[in-house]
N, C-alpha and C positions, 0 to 999 in steps of 0.2 A: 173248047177252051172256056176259060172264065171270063166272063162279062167283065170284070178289074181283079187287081192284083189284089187289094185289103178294098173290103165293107167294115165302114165305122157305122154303126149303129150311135146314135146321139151328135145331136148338131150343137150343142151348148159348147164352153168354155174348153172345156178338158175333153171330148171327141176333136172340134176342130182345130187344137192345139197340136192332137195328134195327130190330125191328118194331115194338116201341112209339113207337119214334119215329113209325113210318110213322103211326100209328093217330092220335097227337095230330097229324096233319094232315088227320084226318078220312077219311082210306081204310080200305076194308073187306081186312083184311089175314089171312091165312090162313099159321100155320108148319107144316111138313111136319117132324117128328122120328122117327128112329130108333127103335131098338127096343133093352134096354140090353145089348144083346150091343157096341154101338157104338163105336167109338175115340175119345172124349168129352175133349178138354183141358181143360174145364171141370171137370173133375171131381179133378183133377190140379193146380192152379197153385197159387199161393204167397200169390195175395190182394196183392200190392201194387199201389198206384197207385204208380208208378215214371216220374220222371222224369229222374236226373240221371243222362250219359252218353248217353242213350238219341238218335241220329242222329250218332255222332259222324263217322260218313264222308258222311251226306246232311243237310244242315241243315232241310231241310222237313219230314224226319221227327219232328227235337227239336223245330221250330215246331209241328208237329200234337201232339205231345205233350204238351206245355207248355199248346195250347188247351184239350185233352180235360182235363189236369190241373185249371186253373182253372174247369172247370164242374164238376167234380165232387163241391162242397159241393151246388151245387142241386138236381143230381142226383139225388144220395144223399136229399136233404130232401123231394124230391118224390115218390120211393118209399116212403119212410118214410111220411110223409104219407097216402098212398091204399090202403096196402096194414097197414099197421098194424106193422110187421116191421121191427128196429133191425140196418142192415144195418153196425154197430160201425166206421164210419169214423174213423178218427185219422190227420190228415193234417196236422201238426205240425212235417214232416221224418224223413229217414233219413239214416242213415249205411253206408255200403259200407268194412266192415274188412279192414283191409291188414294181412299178417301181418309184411311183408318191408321195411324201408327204400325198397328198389326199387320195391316193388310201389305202393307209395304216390307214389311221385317220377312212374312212369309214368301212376298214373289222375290224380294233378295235373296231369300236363303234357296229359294227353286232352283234360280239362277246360277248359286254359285256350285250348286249340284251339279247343272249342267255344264260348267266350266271343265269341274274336275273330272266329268266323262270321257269331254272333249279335247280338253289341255287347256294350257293358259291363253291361246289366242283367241279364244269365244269370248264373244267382245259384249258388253253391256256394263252401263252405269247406273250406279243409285243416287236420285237427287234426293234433297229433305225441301220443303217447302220455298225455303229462301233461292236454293242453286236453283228450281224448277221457276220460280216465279223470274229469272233472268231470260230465261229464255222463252217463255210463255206468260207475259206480264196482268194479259186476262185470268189470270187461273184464280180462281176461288180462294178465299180466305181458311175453307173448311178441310181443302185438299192437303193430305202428308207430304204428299210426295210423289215421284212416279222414277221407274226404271224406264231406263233409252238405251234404245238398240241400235246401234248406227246402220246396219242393215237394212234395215224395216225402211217401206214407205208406202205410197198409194198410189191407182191408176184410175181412169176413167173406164170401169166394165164395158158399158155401153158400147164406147169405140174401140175397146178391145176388142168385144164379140165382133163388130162389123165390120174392124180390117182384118180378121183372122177369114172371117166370109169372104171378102174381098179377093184375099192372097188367095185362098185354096182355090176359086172361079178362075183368077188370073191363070195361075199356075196350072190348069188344066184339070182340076177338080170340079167332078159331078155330084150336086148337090140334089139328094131328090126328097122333095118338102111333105109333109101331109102326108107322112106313109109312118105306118106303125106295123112295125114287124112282127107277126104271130107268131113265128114257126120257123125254126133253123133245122137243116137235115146236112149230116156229113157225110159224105159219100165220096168215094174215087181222089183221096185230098185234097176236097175243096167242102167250098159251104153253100148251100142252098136257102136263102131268105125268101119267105112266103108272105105277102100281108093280103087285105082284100083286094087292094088294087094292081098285083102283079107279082113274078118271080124271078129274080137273081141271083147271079150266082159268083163267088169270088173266091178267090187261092188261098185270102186267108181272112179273117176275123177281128174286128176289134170292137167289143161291147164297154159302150160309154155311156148307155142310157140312163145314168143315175139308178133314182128307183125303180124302173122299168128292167134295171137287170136280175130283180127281184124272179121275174120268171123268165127271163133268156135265157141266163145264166145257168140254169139245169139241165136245157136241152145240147148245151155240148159240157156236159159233165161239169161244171162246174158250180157250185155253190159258194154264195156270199148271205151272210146274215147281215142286210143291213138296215135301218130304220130310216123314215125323217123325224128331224128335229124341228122345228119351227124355230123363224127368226124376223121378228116384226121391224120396222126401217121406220123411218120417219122424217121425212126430207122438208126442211124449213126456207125460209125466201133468205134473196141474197141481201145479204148484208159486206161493211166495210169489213175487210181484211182482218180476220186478230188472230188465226191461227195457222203456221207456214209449219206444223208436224201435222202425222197424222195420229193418231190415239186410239187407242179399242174401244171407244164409246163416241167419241165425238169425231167427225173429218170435217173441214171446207173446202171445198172443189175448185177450181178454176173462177169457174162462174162465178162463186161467192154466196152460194147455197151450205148450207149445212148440214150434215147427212147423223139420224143419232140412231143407235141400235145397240145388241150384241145381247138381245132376247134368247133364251135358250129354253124352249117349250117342247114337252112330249105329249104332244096334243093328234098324234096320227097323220090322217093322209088331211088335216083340215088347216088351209093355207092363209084364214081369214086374218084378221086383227081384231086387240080388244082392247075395249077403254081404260082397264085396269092398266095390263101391262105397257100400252103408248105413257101413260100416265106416269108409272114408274121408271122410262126410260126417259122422260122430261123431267125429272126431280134429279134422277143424277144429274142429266148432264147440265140444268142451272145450278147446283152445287158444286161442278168444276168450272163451270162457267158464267157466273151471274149475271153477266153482259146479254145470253141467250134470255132473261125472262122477259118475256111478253113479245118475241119476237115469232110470226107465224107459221103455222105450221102448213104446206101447201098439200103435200100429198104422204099420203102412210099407204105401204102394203103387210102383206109376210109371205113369208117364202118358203120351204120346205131342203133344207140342208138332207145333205145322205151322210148318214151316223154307221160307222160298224160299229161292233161293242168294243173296242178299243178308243173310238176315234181317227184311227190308220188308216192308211190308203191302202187299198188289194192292187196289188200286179202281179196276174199269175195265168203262165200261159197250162193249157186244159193236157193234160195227160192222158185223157179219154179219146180227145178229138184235137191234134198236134194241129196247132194254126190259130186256133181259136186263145185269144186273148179276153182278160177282163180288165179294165181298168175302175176303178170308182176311188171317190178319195172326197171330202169335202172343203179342199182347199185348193181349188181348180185356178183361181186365179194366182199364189204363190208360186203355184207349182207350175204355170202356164208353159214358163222355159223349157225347164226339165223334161216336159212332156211331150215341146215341139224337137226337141234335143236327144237327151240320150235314151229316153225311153221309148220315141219313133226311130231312133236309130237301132234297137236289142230289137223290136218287132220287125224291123224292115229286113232282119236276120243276121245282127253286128254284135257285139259281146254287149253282156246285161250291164247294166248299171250297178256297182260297187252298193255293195248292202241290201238288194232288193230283194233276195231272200224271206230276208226281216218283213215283208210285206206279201207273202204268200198269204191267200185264203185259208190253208191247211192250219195255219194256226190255231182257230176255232174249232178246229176237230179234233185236236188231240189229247 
């Protein structure tokens, strides 16, 4: 027999979003985690639940988003709930700040691209300066405008990864740390995971390891082309209340810290920061926000995003070696739901998720 029923390879956002899923289906579920030398995106992202824009060249994307979006009050409530841990969802709406006349004219017209894919209920508004500055009364003199998602909002990563840890322990999930899988063998329909420090064996497969599925992923047939992206953060001291949305450049936390990014660097496997670009992510956001100048700046990292050549998420179970699944996607946190939901429910062996075709690897190959 097999050691469990599914081996997640990757212990970040999007493995143990999956695995707890697996687990409420009553499987004996086992995550395989690194060790923190790792290339972790998790540890890197921005916290939003982000919907508006998001598929504007593939409409199944924005439908999976939009799904994952609308579970993620329960979600959130049902973590909270088992694990004791306020994992500070406000999901209210955002807004995406246009600095530029144009820049606004363009994300409006994306938008209303994506309406007419989707029909008229795809929800977003365009402010011009004045309607924006009623709602957001700190916003810059220099800013156009911005579109608002009423979907859209932000979470605490942090305590998301740690009650999603929390549930899958509770819930009878084995978590085994500092282990880096070398080697998958399919045999007799199951899967054989090898690293230096031991061997396991499980019924079925779910590869979550980010960049690491760069080479799993071939050993049960399956290829993904995918890259990192680098994305440097910049987290500032807390300060008084002045911003209750979240924004794709600027968020306030709970706490009252400030959090500024949305860096987008093809710089390879190098996770570092650089004075240039912190620099450039400080000039926008005292431009949207001139209240931020001269307030400090405590800690900056970067982080390493997983990029396909699309940007799309792959979910595509292995035709070579039936069991074995891929997951990778760079939007681990939006998608948190969807993934503890209907996408652990198609692997746990229940019907696929509506559009998920559109998210086959084979795309790239054809």
């Amino acid at each position: 027999m097999a050691d469990v029923d599914v081996a997640v390879v990757g212990g970040g956002v999007v493995g143990m979003s999956v695995a707890c899923g697996l687990l409420r289906q009553g499987l004996r579920v086992s995550v395989f985690d690194g060790d923190d030398s790792a290339l972790r995106a998790s540890r890197g992202n921005f916290g939003l639940v982000w919907i508006q824009g998001k598929g504007n060249t593939l409409p199944d994307y924005a439908r999976w988003s939009r799904r994952s979006g609308a579970l993620w009050a329960d979600f959130a409530q049902n973590l909270e709930q088992e694990t004791g841990i306020d994992l500070q969802l406000s999901q209210r709406g955002g807004f995406f700040i246009c600095l530029t006349q144009a820049e606004l004219e363009s994300r409006a017209a994306m938008l209303e691209t994506l309406r007419s894919d989707l029909g008229a209920e795809y929800p977003f508004e365009v402010f011009d300066h004045q309607a924006l500055a009623r709602h957001i009364p700190a916003i810059g003199p220099k800013v156009a405008g911005a579109t608002f998602g009423p979907e859209d909002g932000h979470v605490n990563p942090l305590h998301l990864l740690r009650a999603l840890h929390a549930t899958f322990r509770q819930r009878g999930g084995r978590l085994v740390n500092g282990v880096s899988i070398s080697s998958i063998r399919s045999h007799n329909g199951s899967f054989k995971l090898c690293s230096d420090s031991g061997t396991w064996e499980a019924g079925k497969l779910v590869l979550a390891a980010g960049l690491g599925n760069l080479s799993l992923a071939p050993q049960v047939g399956l290829s993904i082309p995918v890259k990192p992206n680098r994305g440097q953060v910049l987290i500032c001291e807390r300060i008084a209340r002045f911003l209750d949305y979240p924004t794709g450049h600027v968020r306030q936390t709970d706490e009252g810290t400030v959090q500024l990014g949305d860096s987008k660097e093809d710089v390879g496997f190098d996770d570092g920061t650089t004075p240039e670009i912190m620099a450039s992510i400080a000039r926008r956001a005292v431009t949207m926000f001139p209240l931020l100048a001269g307030i400090k700046v405590i800690r900056a990292w970067g982080a390493l995003r997983i990029m396909t050549q699309d940007g799309y998420p792959v979910y595509q179970e292995s035709r070579e070696c039936p069991g074995a699944y891929l997951v990778t996607c760079h939007s681990g946190i939006t998608l948190a739901a969807g993934h503890a939901g209907p996408l652990a429910d198609w692997i746990a062996g229940g019907n696929p998720p509506a559009g998920i075709a559109s998210f086959s690897g084979d795309r790239f190959h054809v």
